[in-house]
C-alpha positions in Angstrom: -13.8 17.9 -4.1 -13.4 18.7 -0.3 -10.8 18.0 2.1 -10.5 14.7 3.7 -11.2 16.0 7.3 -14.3 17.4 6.1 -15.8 13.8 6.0 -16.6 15.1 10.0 -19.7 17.1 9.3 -21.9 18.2 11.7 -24.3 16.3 9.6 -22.2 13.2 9.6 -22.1 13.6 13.6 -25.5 13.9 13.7 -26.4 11.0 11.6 -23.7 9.0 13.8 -25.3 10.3 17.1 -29.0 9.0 15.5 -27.7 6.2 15.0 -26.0 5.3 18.6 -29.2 6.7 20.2 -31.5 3.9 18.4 -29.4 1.3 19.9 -28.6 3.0 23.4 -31.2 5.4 24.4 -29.5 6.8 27.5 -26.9 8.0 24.8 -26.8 12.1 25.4 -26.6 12.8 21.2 -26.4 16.5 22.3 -23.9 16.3 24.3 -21.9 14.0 22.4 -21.9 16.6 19.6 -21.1 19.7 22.0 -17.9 17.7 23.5 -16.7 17.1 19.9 -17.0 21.1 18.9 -15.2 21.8 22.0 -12.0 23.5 21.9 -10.1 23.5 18.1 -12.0 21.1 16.4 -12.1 23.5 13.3 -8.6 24.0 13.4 -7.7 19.9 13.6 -7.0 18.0 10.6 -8.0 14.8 9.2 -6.4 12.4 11.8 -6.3 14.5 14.8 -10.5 14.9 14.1 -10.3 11.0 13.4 -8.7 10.3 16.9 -10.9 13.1 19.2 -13.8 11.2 18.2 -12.3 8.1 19.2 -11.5 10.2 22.8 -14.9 12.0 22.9 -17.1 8.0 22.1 -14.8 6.6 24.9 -16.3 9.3 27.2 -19.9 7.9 26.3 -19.1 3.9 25.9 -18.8 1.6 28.8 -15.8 1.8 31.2 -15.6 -2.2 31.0 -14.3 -2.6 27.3 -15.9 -6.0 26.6 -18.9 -4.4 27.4 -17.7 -1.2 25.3 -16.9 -3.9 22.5 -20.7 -5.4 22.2 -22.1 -1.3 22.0 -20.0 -1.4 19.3 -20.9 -3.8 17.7 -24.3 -2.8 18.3 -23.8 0.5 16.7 -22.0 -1.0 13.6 -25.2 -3.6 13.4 -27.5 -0.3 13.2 -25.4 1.7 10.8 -25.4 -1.2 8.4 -29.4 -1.7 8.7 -29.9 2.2 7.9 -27.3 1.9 5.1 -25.4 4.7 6.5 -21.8 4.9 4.7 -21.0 1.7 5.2 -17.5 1.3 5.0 -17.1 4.7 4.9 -13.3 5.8 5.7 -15.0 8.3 8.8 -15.7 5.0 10.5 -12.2 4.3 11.1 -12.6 5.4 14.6 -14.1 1.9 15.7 -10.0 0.4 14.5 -8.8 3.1 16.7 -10.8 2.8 19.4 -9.9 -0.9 19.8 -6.4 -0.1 18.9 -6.1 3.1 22.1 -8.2 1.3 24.6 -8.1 -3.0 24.0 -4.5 -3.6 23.9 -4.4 -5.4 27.3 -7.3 -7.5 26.3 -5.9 -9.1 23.6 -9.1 -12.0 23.6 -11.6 -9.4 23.8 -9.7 -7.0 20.8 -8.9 -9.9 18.6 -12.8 -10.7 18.8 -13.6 -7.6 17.7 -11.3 -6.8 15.3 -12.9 -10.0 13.4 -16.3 -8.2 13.6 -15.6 -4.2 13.0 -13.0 -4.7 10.2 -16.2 -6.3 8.3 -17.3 -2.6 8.5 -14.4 -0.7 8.2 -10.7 -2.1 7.3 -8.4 -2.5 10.9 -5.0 -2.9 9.4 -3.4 -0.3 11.2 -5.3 -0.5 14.7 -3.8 -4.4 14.8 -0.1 -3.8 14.0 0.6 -2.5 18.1 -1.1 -6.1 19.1 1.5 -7.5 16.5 4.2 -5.2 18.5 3.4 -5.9 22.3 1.8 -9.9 21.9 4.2 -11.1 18.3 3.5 -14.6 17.3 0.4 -14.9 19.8 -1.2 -12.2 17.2 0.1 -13.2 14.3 -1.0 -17.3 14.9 -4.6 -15.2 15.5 -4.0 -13.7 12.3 -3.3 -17.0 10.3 -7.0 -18.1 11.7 -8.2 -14.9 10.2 -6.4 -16.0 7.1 -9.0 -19.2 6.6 -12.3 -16.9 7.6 -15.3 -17.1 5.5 -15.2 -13.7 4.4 -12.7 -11.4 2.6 -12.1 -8.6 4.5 -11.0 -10.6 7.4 -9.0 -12.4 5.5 -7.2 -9.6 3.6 -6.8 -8.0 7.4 -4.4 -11.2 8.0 -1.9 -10.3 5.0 -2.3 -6.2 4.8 -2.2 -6.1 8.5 0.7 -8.4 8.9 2.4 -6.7 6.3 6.0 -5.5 7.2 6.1 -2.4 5.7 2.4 -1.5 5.6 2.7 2.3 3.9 2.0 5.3 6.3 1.7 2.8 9.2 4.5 1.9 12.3 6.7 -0.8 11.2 7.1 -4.4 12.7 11.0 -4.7 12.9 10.7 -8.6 14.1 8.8 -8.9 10.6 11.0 -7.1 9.0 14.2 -9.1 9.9 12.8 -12.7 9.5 9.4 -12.9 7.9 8.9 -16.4 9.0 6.3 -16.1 10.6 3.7 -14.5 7.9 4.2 -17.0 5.6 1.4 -19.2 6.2 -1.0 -16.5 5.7 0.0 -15.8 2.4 0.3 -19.5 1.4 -3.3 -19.8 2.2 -4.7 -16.8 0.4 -2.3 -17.4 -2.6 -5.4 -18.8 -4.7 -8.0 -16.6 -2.7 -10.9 -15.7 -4.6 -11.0 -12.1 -4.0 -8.6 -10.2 -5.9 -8.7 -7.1 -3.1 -7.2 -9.9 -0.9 -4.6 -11.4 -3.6 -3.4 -8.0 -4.0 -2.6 -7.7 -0.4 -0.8 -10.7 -0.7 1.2 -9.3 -3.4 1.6 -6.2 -1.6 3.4 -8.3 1.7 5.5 -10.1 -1.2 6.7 -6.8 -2.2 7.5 -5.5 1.1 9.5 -8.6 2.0 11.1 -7.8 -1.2 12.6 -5.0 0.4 14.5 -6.7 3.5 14.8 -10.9 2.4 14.8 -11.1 -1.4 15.6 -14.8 -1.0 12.5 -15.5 0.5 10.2 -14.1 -2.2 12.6 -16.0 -5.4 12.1 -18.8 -3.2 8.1 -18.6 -3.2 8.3 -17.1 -7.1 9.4 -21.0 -8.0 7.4 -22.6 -5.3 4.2 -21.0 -6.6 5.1 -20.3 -10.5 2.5 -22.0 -12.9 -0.3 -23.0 -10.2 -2.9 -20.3 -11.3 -2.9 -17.6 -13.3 -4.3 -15.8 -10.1 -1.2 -17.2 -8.7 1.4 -15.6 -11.5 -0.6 -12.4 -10.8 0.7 -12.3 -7.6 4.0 -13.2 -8.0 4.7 -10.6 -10.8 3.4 -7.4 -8.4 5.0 -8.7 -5.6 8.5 -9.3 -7.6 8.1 -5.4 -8.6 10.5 -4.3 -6.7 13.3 -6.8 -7.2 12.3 -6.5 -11.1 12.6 -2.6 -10.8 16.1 -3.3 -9.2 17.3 -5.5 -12.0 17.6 -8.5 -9.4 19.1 -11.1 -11.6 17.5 -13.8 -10.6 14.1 -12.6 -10.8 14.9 -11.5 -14.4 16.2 -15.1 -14.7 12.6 -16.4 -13.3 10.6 -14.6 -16.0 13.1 -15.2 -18.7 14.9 -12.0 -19.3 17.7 -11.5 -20.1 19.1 -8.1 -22.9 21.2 -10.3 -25.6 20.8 -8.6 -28.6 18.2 -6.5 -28.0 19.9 -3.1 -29.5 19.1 0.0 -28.2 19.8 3.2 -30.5 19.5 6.7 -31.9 19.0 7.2 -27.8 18.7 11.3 -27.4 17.7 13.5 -25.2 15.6 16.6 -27.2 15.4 18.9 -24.0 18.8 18.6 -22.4 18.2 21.8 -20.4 15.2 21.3 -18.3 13.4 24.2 -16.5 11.4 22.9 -13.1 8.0 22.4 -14.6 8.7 22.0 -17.7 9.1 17.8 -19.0 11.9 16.0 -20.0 11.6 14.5 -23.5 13.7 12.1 -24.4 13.7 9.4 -27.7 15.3 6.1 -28.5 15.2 3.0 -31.2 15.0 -0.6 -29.6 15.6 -3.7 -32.3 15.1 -7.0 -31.4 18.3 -8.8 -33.3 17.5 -12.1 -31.9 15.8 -14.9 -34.3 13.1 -15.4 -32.3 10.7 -13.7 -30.2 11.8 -12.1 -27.0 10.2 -10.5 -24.1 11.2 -7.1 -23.1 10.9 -5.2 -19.8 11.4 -1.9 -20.9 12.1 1.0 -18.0 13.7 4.4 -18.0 15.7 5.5 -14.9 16.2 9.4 -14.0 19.1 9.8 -11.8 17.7 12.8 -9.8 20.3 15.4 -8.2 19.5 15.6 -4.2 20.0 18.1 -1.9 23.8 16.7 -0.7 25.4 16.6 -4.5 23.9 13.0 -4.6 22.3 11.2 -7.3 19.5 9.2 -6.3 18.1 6.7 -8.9 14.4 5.9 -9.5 12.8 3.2 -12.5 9.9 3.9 -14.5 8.6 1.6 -16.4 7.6 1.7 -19.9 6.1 -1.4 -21.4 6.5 -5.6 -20.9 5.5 -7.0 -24.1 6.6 -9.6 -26.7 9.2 -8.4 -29.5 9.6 -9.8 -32.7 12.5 -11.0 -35.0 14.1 -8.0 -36.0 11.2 -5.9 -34.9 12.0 -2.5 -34.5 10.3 0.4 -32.1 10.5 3.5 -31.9 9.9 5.2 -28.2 9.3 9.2 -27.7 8.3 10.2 -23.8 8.1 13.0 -21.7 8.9 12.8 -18.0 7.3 15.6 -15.6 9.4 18.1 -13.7 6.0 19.5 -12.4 6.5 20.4 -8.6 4.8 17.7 -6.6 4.6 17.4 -2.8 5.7 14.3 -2.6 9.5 14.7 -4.9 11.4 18.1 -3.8 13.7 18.5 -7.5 17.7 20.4 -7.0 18.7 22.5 -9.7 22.1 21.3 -11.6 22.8 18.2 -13.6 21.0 14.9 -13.4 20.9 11.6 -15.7 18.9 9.8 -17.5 19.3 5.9 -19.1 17.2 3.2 -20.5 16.8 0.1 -19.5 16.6 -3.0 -20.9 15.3 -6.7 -19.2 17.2 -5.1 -15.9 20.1 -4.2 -17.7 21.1 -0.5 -17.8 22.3 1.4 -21.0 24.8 4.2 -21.3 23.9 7.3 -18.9 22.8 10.7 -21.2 23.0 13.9 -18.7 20.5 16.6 -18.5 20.7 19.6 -16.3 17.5 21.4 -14.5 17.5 24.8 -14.2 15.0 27.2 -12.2 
C-alpha cells in the first residue's frame, strides 16, 4: 500500500488536466501540470499537496467565483461521465477551493457545496461558513437536512458536528448545541445508514460538552425504530464508557449481584511490547436474566506521575440465572503512534454495567 499523498500522481494530474480540457479548451493542461511540479512538490505531504492544487486550479479558474463555481461544476459533470474516481478522496480539492476562496459569498458557496459534496464529502470546507455566518449557515444546513439525496443530507449532521475529528471546532456549538438539533431530529429515521451514523456521531460529540441534552433525546426517541435505538446506543457511547448513571439507568443496567471473581492479573510485569493478560470469573446471582456491559479500564501512567484512565469494552450480552463466564484477554503494549506508554506502575479493573471493581496494579518496564 502507498502513501496517502501519493494519490497525486503525475498520472492522476494528467487524467485531471484531460478532463478540465474537455470541458474548457483554453485550459493550458501543460502548464497546469508544470506549475504543480514547481518548487517542493516531492517533498510536500498529503495535505500540503491537497491544498497547492487547490492554489495552482485557482490560478487557471475564473477570477469571478460564481463563474469559477459553474467550471466546477462543469469539471465534476465530466469526471463523473468518464467514471474517473468518483468520490475519490484526491478530489477533496473542489471542498477546499470553496472553503479558501467563497467565504464572502456565502449564496454562491452554499450553492455549491450542495452540488460538489455529491462528488466528494465537504464537511470540513463548511465548518469556517459555520464560524464567520453561525445560525445563517446552520438554518442552510437544516435545508440540506430534508434534500433528496444522502450525501447532502449527512453533510448537514457531520458537518454541523461540534467536535468533527481532525477538523477546527465550533465553540458556539460546543457550548449550547441548540441550534443542530433539528437536523438530527429530521434524519433520525433516515434511510441511509452512512447518514444515521453521522447523526450518532454528533450525538456523541454533544455527549462530551451537554450530557443532558443527549439523555434528554435518548427518552424522546427510545422505541420509535430500531434504526432509531441504533443511533441512540453509538451516540450514548461515551456517556456509557463513562459509567453516566443515568444512561445505564436508560438501558437498564445496573451491577446488583452480578459477582465478579478469581480476578488476576497473569503478567503483572509488563515489558513495552509485550501484552497484558489478565483473567476473571463473572456470575450472574440474580434470578433472572440480566444484561451486562462488560468493559476493562487500564489506568495508564503519563508522563507527569498521572494516571489517566481509558474503557475498553468487552461484550454487551444477556446473562443467565446463575450463569457463569469465564474471561481471559490480552491488552497490547505494542508501540503505537497514536498512545506514547511511561515506564512504572499502572492499573488495571473491570467493569461491570458502569460500575468499577477493585483496582489490580501492574508495572511496565522497558
Amino acid at each position: 500500500m502507498g502513501l496517502i499523498k501519493d494519490i497525486y500522481s503525475l498520472s492522476f494530474y494528467e487524467n485531471f488536466s484531460q478532463a478540465v480540457a474537455e470541458v474548457h479548451p483554453t485550459f493550458d493542461k501543460q502548464k497546469f501540470i508544470d506549475t504543480i511540479y514547481e518548487g517542493d512538490f516531492a517533498q510536500k505531504e498529503w495535505k500540503d499537496r491537497m491544498k497547492h492544487t487547490t492554489v495552482v486550479l485557482h490560478q487557471f479558474m475564473p477570477e469571478n467565483f460564481p463563474e469559477a463555481v459553474a467550471a466546477i461544476d462543469k469539471i465534476i459533470n465530466n469526471l463523473k461521465k468518464n467514471k474517473f474516481t468518483d468520490g475519490n478522496l484526491a478530489f477533496i480539492f473542489f471542498a477546499d477551493y470553496i472553503e479558501i476562496y467563497g467565504l464572502n459569498d456565502f449564496k454562491t458557496s452554499a450553492k455549491a457545496f450542495v452540488s460538489i459534496t455529491q462528488f466528494i464529502s465537504c464537511e470540513f470546507a463548511v465548518r469556517p461558513f459555520i464560524l464567520k455566518y453561525k445560525e445563517k449557515m446552520i438554518d442552510e444546513m437544516v435545508k440540506w437536512s430534508l434534500h433528496e439525496n444522502h450525501h447532502v443530507r449527512r453533510l448537514s449532521s457531520e458537518g454541523s458536528r461540534s467536535r468533527l475529528p481532525w477538523a477546527m471546532a465550533i465553540p458556539f456549538l460546543k457550548k449550547d448545541p441548540a441550534s443542530i438539533l433539528p437536523i438530527l431530529e429530521n434524519l433520525k429515521n433516515d434511510p441511509s445508514e452512512y447518514v444515521r451514523r453521522s447523526v450518532a456521531n454528533s450525538l456523541n460529540d454533544i455527549a462530551k460538552d451537554n450530557p443532558e441534552t443527549v439523555l434528554e433525546i435518548a427518552n424522546l426517541w427510545k422505541g420509535l425504530s430500531k434504526e432509531t435505538d441504533g443511533i441512540i446506543k453509538h451516540g450514548s457511547r461515551t456517556l456509557l464508557k463513562q459509567g453516566h448513571p443515568k444512561i445505564l439507568n436508560h438501558y437498564g443496567l445496573e451491577s446488583t449481584n452480578i459477582e465478579l471473581s478469581s480476578f488476576e492479573i497473569k503478567t503483572p510485569i509488563v515489558k513495552i511490547g509485550d501484552y497484558l493478560q489478565f483473567h476473571f470469573h463473572l456470575n450472574n446471582k440474580n434470578e433472572e436474566a440480566k444484561t451486562v456491559r462488560l468493559e476493562y479500564a487500564v489506568h495508564y501512567k503519563k508522563a507527569k506521575g498521572h494516571l489517566a484512565k481509558k474503557v475498553f469494552k468487552i461484550s454487551e450480552k444477556i446473562y443467565l440465572p446463575n450463569q457463569l463466564i469465564k474471561v481471559d484477554r490480552n491488552q497490547s503494549f505494542k508501540i503505537i503512534t497514536t498512545r506514547v506508554f511511561h515506564t512504572g506502575i499502572h492499573q488495571l479493573s473491570i467493569i461491570i454495567n458502569g460500575t468499577e471493581s477493585e483496582v489490580l496494579e501492574f508495572e511496565l518496564i522497558d
